[in-house]
C-alpha positions in Angstrom: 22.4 16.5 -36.1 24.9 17.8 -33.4 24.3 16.7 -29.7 26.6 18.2 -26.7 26.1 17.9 -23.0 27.5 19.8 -20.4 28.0 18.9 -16.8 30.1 20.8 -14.9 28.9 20.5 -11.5 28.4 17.3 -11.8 24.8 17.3 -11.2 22.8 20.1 -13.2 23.4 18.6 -16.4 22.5 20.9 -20.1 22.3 19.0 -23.2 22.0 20.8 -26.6 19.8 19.4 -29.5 20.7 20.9 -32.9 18.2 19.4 -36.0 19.1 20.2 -39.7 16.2 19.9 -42.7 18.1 16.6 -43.5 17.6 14.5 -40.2 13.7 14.9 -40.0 12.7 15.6 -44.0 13.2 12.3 -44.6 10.7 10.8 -42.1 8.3 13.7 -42.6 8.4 13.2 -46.8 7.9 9.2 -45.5 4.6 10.1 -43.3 3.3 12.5 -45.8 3.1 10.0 -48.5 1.6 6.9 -46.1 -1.5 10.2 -45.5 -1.9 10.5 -48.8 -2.6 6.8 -49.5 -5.9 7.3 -47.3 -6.4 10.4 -47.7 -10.3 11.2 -48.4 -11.1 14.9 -50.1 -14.3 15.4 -52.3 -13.7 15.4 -55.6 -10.4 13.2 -55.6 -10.3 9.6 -55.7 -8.5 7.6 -52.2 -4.6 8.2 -53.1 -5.1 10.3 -55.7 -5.2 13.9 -53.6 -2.6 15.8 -55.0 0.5 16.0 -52.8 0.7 19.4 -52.5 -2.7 19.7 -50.7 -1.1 16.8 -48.3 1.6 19.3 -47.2 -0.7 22.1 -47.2 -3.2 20.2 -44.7 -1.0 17.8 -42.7 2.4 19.2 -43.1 2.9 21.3 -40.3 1.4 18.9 -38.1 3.2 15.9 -38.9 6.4 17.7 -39.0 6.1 18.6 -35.5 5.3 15.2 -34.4 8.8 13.9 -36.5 10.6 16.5 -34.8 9.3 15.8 -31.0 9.4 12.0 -31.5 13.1 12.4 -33.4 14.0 14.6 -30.1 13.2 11.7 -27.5 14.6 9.1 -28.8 18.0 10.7 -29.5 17.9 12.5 -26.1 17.3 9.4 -24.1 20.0 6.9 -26.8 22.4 9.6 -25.6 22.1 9.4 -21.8 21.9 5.7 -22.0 25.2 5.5 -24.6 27.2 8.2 -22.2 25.6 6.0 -19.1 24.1 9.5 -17.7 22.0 8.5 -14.4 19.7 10.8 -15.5 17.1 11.8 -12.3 13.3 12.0 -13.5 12.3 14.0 -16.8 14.2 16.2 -19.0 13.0 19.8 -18.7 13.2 22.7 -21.5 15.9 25.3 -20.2 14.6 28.3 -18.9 17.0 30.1 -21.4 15.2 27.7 -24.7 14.9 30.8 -27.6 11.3 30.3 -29.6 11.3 27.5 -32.2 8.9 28.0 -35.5 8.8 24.1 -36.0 6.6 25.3 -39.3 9.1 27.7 -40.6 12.4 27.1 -39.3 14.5 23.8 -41.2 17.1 24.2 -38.8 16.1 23.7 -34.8 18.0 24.1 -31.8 16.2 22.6 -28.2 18.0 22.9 -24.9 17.4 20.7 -21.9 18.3 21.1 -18.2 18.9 17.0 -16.8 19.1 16.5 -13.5 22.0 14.0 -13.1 22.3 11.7 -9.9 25.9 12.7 -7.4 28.5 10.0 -8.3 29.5 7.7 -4.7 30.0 4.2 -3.9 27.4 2.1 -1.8 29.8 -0.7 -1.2 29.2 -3.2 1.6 32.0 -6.2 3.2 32.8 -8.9 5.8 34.1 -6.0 7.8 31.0 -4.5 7.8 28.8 -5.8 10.9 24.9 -5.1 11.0 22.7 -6.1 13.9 20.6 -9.0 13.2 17.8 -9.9 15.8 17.0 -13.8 17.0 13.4 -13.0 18.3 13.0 -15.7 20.9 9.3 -17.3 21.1 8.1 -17.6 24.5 5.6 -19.4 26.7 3.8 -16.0 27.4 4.0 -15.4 23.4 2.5 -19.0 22.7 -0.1 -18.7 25.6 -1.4 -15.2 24.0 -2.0 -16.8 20.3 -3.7 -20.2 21.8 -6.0 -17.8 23.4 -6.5 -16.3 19.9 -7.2 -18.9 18.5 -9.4 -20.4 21.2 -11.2 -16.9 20.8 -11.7 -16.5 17.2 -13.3 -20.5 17.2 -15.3 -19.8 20.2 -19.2 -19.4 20.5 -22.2 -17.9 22.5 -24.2 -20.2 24.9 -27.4 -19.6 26.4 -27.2 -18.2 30.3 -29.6 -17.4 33.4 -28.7 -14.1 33.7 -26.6 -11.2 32.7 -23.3 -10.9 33.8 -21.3 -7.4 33.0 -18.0 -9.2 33.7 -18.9 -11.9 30.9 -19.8 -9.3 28.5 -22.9 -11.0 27.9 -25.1 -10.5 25.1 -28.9 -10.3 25.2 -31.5 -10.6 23.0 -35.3 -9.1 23.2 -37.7 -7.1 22.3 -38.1 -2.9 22.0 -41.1 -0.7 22.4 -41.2 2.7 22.5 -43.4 4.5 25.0 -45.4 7.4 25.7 -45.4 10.5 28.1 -47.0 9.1 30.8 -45.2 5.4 30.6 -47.4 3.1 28.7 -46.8 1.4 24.8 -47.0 4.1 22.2 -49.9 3.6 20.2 -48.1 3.3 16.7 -44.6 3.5 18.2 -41.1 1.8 17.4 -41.0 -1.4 17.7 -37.6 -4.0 17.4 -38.6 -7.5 18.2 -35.2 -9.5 18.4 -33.2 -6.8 19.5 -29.6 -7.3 20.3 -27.9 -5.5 23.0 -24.9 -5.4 24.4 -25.2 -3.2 27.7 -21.0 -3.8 28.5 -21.2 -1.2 25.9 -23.6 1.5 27.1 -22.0 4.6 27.7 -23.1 6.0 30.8 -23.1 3.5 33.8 -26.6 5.0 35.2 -28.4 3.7 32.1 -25.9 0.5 32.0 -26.3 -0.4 35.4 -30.2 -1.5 34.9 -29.4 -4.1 33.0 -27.5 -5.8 36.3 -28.2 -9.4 36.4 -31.6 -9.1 33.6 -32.6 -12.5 32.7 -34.9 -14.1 30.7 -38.3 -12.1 31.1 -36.9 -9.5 32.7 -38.7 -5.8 31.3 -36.6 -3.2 31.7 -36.9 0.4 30.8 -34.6 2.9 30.0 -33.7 5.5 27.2 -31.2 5.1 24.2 -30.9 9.0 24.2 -29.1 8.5 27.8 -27.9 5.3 26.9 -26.1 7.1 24.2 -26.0 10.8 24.2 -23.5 10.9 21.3 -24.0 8.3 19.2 -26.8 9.1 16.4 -25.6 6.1 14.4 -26.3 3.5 17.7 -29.6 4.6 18.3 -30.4 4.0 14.4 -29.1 0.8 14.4 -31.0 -0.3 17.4 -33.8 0.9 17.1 -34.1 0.0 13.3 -34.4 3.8 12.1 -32.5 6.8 9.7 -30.0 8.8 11.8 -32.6 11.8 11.1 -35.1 10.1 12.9 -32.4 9.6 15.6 -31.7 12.6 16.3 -35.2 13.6 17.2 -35.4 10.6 19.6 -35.6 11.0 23.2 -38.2 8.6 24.1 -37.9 6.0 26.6 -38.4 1.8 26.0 -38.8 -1.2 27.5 -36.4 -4.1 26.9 -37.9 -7.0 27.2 -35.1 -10.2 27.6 -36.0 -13.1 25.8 -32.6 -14.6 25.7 -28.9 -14.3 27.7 -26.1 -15.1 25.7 -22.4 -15.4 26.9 -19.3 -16.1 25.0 -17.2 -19.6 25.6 -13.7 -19.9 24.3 -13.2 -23.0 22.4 -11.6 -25.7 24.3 -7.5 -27.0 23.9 -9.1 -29.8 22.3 -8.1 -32.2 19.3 -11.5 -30.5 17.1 -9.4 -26.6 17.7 -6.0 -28.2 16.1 -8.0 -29.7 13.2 -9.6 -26.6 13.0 -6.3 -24.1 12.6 -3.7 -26.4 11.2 -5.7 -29.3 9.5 -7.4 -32.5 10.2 -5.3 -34.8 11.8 -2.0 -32.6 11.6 -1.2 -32.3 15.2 -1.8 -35.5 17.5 -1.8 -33.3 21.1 -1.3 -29.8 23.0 2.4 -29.9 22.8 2.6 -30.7 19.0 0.0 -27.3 19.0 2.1 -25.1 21.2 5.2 -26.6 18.8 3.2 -25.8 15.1 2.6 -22.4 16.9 6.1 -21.3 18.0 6.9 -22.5 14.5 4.6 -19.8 12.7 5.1 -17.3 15.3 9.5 -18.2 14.5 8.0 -18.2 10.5 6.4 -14.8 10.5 9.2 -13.4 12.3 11.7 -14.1 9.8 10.1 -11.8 7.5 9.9 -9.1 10.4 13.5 -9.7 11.1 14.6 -9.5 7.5 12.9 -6.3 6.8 14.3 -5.0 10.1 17.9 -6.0 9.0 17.0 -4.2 5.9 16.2 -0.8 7.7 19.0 -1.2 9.1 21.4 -1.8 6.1 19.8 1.4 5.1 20.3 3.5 7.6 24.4 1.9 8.3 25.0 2.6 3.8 23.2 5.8 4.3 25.7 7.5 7.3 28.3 5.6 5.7 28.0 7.2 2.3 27.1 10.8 3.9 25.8 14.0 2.5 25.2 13.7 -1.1 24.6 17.2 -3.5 21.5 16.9 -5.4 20.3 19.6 -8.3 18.1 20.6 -5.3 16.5 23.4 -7.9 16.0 21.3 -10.9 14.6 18.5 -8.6 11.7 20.8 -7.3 10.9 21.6 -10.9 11.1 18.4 -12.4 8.9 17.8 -8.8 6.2 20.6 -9.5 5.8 19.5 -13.1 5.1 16.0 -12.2 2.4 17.3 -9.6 1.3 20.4 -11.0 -2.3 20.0 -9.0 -0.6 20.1 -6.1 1.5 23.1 -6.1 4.8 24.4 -5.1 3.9 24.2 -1.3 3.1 20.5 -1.8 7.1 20.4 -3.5 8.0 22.5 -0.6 6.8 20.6 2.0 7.6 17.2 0.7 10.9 17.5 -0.9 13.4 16.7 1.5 11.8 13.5 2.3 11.7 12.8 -1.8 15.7 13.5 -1.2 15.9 11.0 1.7 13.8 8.3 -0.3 15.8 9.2 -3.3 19.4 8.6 -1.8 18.2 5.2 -0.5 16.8 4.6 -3.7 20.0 4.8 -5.7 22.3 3.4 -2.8 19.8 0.0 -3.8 20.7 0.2 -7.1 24.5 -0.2 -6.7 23.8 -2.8 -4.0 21.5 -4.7 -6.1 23.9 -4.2 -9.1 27.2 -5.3 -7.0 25.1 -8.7 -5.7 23.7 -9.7 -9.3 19.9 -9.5 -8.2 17.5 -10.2 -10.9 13.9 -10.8 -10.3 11.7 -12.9 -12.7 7.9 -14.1 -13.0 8.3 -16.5 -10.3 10.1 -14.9 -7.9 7.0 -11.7 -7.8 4.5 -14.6 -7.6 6.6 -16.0 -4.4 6.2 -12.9 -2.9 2.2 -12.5 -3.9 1.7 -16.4 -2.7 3.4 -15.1 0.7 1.7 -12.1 1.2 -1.9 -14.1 0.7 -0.4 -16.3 3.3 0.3 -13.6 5.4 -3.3 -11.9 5.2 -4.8 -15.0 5.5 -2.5 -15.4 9.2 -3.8 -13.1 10.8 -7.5 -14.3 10.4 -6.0 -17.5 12.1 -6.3 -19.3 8.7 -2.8 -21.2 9.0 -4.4 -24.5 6.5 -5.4 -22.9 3.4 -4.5 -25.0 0.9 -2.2 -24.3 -1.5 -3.9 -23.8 -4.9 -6.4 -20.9 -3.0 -2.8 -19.5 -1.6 -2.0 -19.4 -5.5 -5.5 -18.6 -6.8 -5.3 -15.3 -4.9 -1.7 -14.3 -5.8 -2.8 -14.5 -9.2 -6.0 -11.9 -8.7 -3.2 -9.7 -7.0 -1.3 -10.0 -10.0 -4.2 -8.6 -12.3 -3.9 -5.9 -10.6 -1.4 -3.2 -12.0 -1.6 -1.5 -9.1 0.2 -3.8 -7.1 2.8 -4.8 -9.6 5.3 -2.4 -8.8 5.1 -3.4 -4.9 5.3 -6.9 -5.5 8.5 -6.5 -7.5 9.8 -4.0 -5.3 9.4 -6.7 -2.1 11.1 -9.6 -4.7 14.0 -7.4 -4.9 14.1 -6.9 -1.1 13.7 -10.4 -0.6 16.8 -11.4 -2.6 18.7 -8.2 -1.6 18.8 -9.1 2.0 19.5 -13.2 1.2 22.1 -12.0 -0.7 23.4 -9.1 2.3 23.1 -11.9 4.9 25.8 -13.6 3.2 27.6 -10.4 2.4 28.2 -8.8 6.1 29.1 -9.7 9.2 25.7 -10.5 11.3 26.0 -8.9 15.0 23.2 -11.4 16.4 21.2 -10.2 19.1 18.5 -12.1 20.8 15.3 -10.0 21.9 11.4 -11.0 23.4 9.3 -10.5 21.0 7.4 -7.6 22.6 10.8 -5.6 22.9 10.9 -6.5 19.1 7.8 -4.9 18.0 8.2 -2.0 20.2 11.5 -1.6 18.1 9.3 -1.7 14.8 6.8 0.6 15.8 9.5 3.4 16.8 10.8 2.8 13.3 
């Protein structure tokens, strides 16, 4: 076997694969013999088929798979001896001459390799990144106890409908006819909830002005809402087919005014968000609350710093040459549904997320950073924490934190991102203690605008 690779560029790397008769026979004769042991042909008894009727049937076959299988492995023990950062897949060379695997005992296979552009990612004391202090304000507090008073609030009975309130009522529908009176056989919704706040057209909306228990009014869900198939279905109990053929007008009888009351700054909303008997009064609230606001935020912060890092390493280490011709290939074959205007359009932001990809690796190589088990089921236990935030859930206990990490976990599909957000996680622990941190205090609101321009 003979191996060479050439790399002149230093990127569009070609490596040459010459087989002889003696590296594959051996495995072949090896294979050939294990078929023959099971081998079932009428008239021969199991493992007594005649060999040359093996070769005659399996032969080819199996030589083929020797070869291809003797190919990979060599191909990739080579680039991982010779520490070649080889980008994607190896692809045949457009110049590859014909191989007869069945007739040929000598074999020659050429491969283009996209190699990645040799820099150095490196990162000091001297280097200074910004690192934002969001500060956690009254206003900031105010806004989530109002959440919270929100989401554990509840709808009281009222006299009479007020558009301000955003009441809600509750009655009963029936269609009528031409000339005004109950349709004989018509729609009927007893129960009916409405809520007129969010009628679209304020001639229709406006007859609803201060209704109250008893109160019959009519009007028409076509004009009510000219637009909205789907509305008129749901209200009025009925396919969207049937709603598009409705133009008929109804009374609304009220039976019931409902308006929404926030929950009180009481001691039942703190059990309620942060535990029974966990915070004693309103300032221990606001305090628990600035202190999950200042918790959240560190993660915001952190993968802020991050972005950052990326974009400082990513000026810093400049224009890097990419095998921009062997990338789109390697590209197109790994999405040949798509199609070369898919490669086209797409392929300078691969390049972007590419660089960034392999200025990580030499950062998390320089900093030691290896994730295990525990550190991807930190981040899973964190990110159920997380989703279960912003339902103001801030009490679940811990084994249902854990329980749920472990259903992400099952999941293959989120494997990669978990590990990928461990990494981060101890990339930018590790950075913190790496670079100088330019602190910067910022509101809150000025922080998130930041984020969303990202």
């Amino acid at each position: 076997m003979n191996i060479s690779f050439e790399n002149p560029d230093k990127v569009n790397g070609l490596m040459t694969i010459t087989l002889t008769k003696d590296d594959y026979q051996g495995e072949v004769e090896k294979t050939l013999k294990n078929y023959r042991k099971t081998a079932n042909m009428p008239g021969f008894r199991p493992g007594q088929v005649p060999m040359g009727m093996i070769k005659r049937q399996y032969g080819t076959a199996v030589k083929v798979d020797v070869v291809n299988k003797m190919l990979g492995e060599k191909l990739y023990q080579y680039v991982q001896e010779n520490k070649i950062q080889m980008l994607g897949e190896p692809l045949p060379n457009a110049d590859q001459k014909p191989v007869d695997v069945e007739k040929e005992d000598d074999m020659t296979f050429v491969f283009d390799i996209a190699v990645a552009p040799e820099f150095k990612a490196e990162l000091t004391s001297s280097d200074a990144i910004t690192y934002y202090d969001v500060e956690v304000d009254d206003e900031t507090i105010n806004r989530q106890v109002e959440m919270y008073q929100s989401r554990a609030g509840h709808y009281e009975k009222a006299d009479a409908y007020d558009a301000a309130q955003n009441d809600m009522l509750k009655g009963d529908l029936r269609e009528l006819d031409a000339e005004g009176n109950t349709k004989e056989g018509g729609i009927t919704v007893e129960g009916a909830v409405m809520m007129p706040e969010y009628i679209k057209v304020d001639e229709q909306k406006a007859l609803f002005n201060e209704a109250k228990p008893g109160s019959i009014i009519t009007f028409n869900p076509r004009k009510a809402y000219p637009e909205s198939d789907t509305e008129i279905a749901s209200l009025l109990k009925i396919d969207k087919e049937q709603a598009k053929e409705m133009t008929a007008d109804f009374t609304y009888q009220v039976t019931e005014v409902s308006r929404f009351a926030k929950a009180e700054v009481n001691q039942a909303l703190f059990d309620q968000i942060f535990g029974e008997g966990n915070i004693a009064d309103e300032a221990a609230f606001r305090a628990k609350i600035a202190e999950s606001i200042k918790q959240t935020l560190t993660l915001e912060t952190d993968y802020k710093f991050l972005l950052d890092v990326r974009a400082y390493l990513e000026q810093k280490v400049g224009e890097l040459t990419f095998p921009t011709e062997l990338l789109k290939r390697v590209m197109l074959n790994n999405n040949k549904d798509r199609g070369e205007k898919f490669v086209e359009d797409n392929f300078d932001a691969s390049i972007k997320e590419l660089k960034w990809h392999l200025i990580k690796e030499q950062l998390v190589s320089a900093n030691g950073i290896k994730v295990n088990d525990d550190d991807v089921k930190n981040v899973a236990i964190e990110a159920a924490r997380a989703q279960f935030a912003q339902y103001g859930m801030n009490n679940v206990p811990e084994e249902y934190l854990e329980n749920y990490a472990q259903s992400m976990l099952k999941d293959k599909k989120n494997i990669d991102n978990l590990v990928d957000r461990a990494v981060d996680v101890k990339l930018t622990e590790a950075l913190k203690g790496v670079v100088k941190l330019d602190e910067k205090k910022i509101s809150i609101d000025d922080f998130n605008k930041m984020l969303q321009e990202k």
